[in-house]
N, C-alpha and C positions, 0 to 999 in steps of 0.2 A: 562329541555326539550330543550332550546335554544343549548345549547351543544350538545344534542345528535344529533339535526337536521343539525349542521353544521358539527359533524363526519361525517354521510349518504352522505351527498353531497360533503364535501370533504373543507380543508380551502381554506381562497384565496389567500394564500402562494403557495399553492402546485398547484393549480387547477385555470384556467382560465373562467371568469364569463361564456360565452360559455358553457362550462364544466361542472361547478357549476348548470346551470341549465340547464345540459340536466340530469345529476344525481336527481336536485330530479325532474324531471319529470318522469323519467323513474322509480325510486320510487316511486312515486304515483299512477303512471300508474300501477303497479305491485300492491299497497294495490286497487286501485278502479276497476280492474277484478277481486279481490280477491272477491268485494261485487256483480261484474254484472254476475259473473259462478252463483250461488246460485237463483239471481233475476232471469236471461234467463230458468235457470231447472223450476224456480216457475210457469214461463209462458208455458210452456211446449214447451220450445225451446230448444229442447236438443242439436242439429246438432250445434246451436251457441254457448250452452256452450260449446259442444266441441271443437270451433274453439276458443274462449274465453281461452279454460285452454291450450291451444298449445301457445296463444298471453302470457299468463303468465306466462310460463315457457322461453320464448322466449324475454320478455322482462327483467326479470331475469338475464338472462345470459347476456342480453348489460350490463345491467348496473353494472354487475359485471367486464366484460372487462372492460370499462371505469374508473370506480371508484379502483378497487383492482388494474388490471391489469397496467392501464394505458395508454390505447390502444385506444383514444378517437377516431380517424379517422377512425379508423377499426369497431370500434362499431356505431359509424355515419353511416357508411356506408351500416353497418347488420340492423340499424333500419329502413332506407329509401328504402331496398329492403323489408324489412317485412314487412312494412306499406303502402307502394303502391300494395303490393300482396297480404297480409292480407285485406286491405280493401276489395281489387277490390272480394277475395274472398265472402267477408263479402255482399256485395252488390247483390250475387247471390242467398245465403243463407238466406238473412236479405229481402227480397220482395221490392230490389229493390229502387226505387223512393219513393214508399210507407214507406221504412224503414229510418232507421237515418245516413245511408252511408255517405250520403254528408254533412254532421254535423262534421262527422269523419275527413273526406277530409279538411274541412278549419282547424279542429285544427291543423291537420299533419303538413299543410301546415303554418302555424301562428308556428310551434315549430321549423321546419326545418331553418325558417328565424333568427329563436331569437338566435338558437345558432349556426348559419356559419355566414363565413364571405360574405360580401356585395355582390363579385364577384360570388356569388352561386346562388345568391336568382333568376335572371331572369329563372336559371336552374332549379329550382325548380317551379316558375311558370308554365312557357312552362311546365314541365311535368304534374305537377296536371290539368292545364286545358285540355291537352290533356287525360289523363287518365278518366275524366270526361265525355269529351265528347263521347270517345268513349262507355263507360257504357250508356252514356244516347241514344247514336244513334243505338246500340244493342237494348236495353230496349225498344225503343219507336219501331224498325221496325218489330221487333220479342217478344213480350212482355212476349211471353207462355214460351221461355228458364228461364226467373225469377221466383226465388221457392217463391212463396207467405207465409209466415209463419206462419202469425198472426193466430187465432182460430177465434176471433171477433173483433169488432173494440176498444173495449176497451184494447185489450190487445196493439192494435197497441199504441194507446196514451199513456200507460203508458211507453212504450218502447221509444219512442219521449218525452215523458217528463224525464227523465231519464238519455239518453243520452247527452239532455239539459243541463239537471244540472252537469252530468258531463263533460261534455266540460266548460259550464260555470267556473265550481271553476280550471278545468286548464288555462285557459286562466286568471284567477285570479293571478293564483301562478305565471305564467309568467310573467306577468302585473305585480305583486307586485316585482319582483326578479329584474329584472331591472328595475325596480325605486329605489329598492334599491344600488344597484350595482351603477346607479348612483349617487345616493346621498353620498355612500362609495366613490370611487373615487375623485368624487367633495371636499368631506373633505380630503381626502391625496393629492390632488393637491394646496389645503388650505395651510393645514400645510407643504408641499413644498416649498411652498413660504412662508410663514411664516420663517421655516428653511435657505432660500437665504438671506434673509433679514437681519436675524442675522448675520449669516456669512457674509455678506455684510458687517454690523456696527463691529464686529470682525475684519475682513480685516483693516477698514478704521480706528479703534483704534489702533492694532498696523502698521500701517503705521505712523500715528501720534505720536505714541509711539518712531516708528524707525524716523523718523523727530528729534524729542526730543531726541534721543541718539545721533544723529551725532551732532547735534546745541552742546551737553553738549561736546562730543569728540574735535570739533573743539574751542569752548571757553574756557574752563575750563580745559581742556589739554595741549593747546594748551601755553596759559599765561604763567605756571609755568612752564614748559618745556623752554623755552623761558627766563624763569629766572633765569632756571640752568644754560642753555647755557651761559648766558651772565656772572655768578660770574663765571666759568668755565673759558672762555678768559680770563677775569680782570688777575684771578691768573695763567695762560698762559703765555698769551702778557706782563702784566703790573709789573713793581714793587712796592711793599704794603708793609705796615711796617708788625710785628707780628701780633698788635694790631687790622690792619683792616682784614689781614687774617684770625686771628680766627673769627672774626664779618661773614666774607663770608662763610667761613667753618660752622658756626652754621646756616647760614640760607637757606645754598645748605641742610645740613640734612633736614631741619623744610619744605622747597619745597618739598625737596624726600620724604620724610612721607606723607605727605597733598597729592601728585598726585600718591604716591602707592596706598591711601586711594579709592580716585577717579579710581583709574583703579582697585582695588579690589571691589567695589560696581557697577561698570560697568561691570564687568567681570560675577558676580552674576547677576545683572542683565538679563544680555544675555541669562546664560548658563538655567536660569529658563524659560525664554520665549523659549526658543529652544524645552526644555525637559518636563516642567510643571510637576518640579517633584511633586511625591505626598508624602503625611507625612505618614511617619513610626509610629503609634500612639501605645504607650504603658505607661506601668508604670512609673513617671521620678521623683526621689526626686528633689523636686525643692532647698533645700540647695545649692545640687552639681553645679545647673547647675547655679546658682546666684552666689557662691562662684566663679565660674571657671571663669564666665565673668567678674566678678570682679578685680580678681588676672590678666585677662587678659588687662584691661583697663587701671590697676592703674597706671603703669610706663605712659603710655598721661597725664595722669591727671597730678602727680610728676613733670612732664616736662612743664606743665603751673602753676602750684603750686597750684592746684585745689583741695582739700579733698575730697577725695573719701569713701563718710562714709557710710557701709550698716549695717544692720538691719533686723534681723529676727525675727518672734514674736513664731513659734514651727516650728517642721519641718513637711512637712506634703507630702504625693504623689501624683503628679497631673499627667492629660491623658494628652500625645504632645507627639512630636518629640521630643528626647532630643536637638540630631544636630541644628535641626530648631529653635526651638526654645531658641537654646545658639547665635545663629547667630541674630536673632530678638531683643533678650536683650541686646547683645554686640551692636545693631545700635543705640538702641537709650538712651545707657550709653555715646557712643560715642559724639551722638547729645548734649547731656546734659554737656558734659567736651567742646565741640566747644562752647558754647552759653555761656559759664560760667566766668565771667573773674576772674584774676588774685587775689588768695588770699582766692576766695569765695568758696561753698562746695556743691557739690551733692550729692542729698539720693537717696539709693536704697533700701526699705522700702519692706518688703514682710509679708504679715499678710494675716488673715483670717477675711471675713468679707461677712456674708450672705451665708453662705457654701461654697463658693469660696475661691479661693486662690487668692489675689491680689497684683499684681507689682506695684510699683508706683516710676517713676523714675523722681527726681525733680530736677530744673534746677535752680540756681539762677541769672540767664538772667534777657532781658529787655521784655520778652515776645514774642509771635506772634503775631504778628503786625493782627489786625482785617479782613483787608482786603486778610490776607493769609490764614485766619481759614479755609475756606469753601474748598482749591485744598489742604490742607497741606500733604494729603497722596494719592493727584494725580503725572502725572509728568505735570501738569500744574503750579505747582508752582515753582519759578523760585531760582535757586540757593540762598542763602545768607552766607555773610561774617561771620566768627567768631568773638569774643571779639579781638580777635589777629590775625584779619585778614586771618583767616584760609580760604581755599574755600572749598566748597563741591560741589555735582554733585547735587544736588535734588533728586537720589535716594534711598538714605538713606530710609527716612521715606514709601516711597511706596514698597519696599523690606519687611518692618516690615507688612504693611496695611495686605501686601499677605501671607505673611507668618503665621500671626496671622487666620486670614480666612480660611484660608485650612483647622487648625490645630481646630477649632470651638473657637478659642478663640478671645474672645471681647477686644479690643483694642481700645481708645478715650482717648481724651485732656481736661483738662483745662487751660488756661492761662488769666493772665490779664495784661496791660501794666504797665512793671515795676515789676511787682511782679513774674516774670520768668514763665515758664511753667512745667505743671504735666503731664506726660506721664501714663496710668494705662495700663492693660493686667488682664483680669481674666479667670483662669483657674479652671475645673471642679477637685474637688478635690476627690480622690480614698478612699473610706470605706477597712479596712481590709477584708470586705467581697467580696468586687470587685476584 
């Protein structure tokens, strides 16, 4: 029912409250002559049903201009000549002062308000008062030109009660239509702001965000960059036996590694926040994509003498990105060979457990430190050294946060001090039937 009433009148997409409720009034107005032709014939007022089934064909047609056509001005227009001429008619026919004309007259005048704008209404004043007046100063100097209509006087009251009631339930609809109209708006101005506000806290996160990128470009770039340059002169400017060149030579590589590392998760970084890409989700043997990251990692690992031991327990197919989430596991196998010293081993564990598919990437570190647990996958948390002095940017880990996220996959920690940290990832795992 709710739907069909808001076809008739039209949405409030397409259609202006104004609009909206001159449709269904002028719909109404077309079903309540439909019931006062029948009532007028009953009283033996035929001359007014007449003038009645001319107002219903006439009212018809506005609202079909307005509502089909779209023609709202032009049909405003045709009603405010109808209805000041239709009345005045109706006042001659209807007996005058005696009859319910001026009943008529205020709702005309109460609808022509509700739906023009402000700069109309004095116009519409002036003219109903004038039109009034002059009905009443004919009527009162010459009273014999008013066609008296009634039979008796009971037919007059029914006819006064009648039109009563129907003015009443329109002055209702009007009355309820803009209350509601404003209580509509009122809530879209709500959730407007509402909507600024976020976008506001949006704004002001990556602002904070872009703050924390340049702090990380300027510190953490800056250092190692600065350490090239200098063993860069030494072997320049200076002369060094074999022995301390190759020393220099290994640790210009181990800088250049460390700040490509840094400038390739800054660079992800970026291009995500630019673009927000979204994940391509489909079918992904997770073997391939843990093998791949693995085969990719191993030579870091080799080069701090770190064991890089994985583990599968079946193979099984999980929903992700493949891409995405090859890059999310490659971070924090990464993280897991930084944090690991020399000697010691990391597992890449992939098993099933609770119909899940779960990662579990452990590190035999000294832990995170307590006070880092709570930002560990914001960029509030602040860069840390490797076993070997390695640097990172801090956004390692918030790369994974987001990537895991998009892709619906749950991503959490455990660590304790000294006992290294557990990276996990659970992914939803694919039935032959999916």
């Amino acid at each position: 029912m709710t739907k069909w009433i808001a076809h008739l009148i039209g949405s409030r997409t397409e259609f202006s409250v104004g609009a909206r409720l001159f449709h269904a009034v002028s719909f109404s107005t077309c079903l309540l002559l439909l019931l006062a032709i029948p009532f007028n014939i009953m009283l033996g007022l035929y001359s007014i049903g007449g003038l009645l089934l001319f107002l219903l064909l006439s009212h018809a047609g506005i609202y079909f201009l307005s509502r089909v056509k779209r023609k709202f001005t032009l049909a405003l227009a045709g009603l405010t000549f109808l209805t000041y001429s239709g009345v005045s008619v109706n006042y001659y026919f209807n007996s005058g002062i005696n009859g319910p004309t001026l009943f008529i007259y205020f709702f005309t005048f109460l609808l022509l308000v509700a739906v023009t704008r402000r700069k109309y209404h004095g116009i519409y004043f002036a003219l109903t008062c004038l039109v009034i007046a002059a009905l009443l100063y004919f009527d009162y100097h010459d009273p014999g030109w008013i066609k008296y209509s009634f039979k008796d006087r009971l037919d007059r009251y029914l006819d006064l009660y009648f039109v009563f009631i129907l003015i009443l339930l329109f002055v209702y609809i009007i009355t309820r239509s803009l209350i509601d109209s404003y209580y509509y708006e009122k809530k879209r101005a709500n959730q407007r702001t509402f909507d600024l506000e976020l976008q506001q806290k949006e704004l002001e996160r990556i602002a904070t965000e872009k703050e924390k990128l340049f702090s990380i470009i300027f510190h953490d770039l800056k250092s190692p960059l600065g350490s090239i340059q200098m063993y860069l002169e030494m072997i320049t400017n200076m002369s060094v036996d074999q022995e301390e060149e190759n020393r220099i030579k290994v640790e210009l590589l181990r800088q250049t590694k460390e700040t490509l590392a840094i400038l390739d998760n800054m660079l992800i970084w970026a291009k995500d926040q630019v673009e927000n890409t979204k994940p391509k989700l489909m079918a992904v043997r997770i073997d391939e994509v843990a093998k791949t990251c693995v085969k990719i990692e191993k030579p870091f690992a080799e080069a701090k003498n770190v064991a890089l031991i994985f583990s599968m327990q079946k193979e099984m197919i999980v929903w992700a990105d493949g891409n995405m989430l090859q890059l999310l596991l490659r971070i924090l196998i990464n993280n897991a060979i930084k944090f690991t010293p020399e000697g010691a081993p990391v597992f890449v564990d992939v098993y099933e457990e609770d119909s899940r598919c779960l990662i579990k990437v452990k590190d035999s570190g000294r832990g995170i430190p307590p006070e880092n647990q709570a930002h560990i996958f914001s960029l509030n948390i602040h860069s840390t050294m490797g076993t070997n002095n390695e640097k990172g940017s801090g956004l390692g880990l918030t790369l994974a946060h987001e990537f895991a996220l998009r892709q619906g996959i749950d991503i959490w920690f455990n660590s304790k001090p000294d006992e290294g940290a557990e990276f996990f990832l659970a992914l939803r795992i694919q039935s032959p039937e999916d």
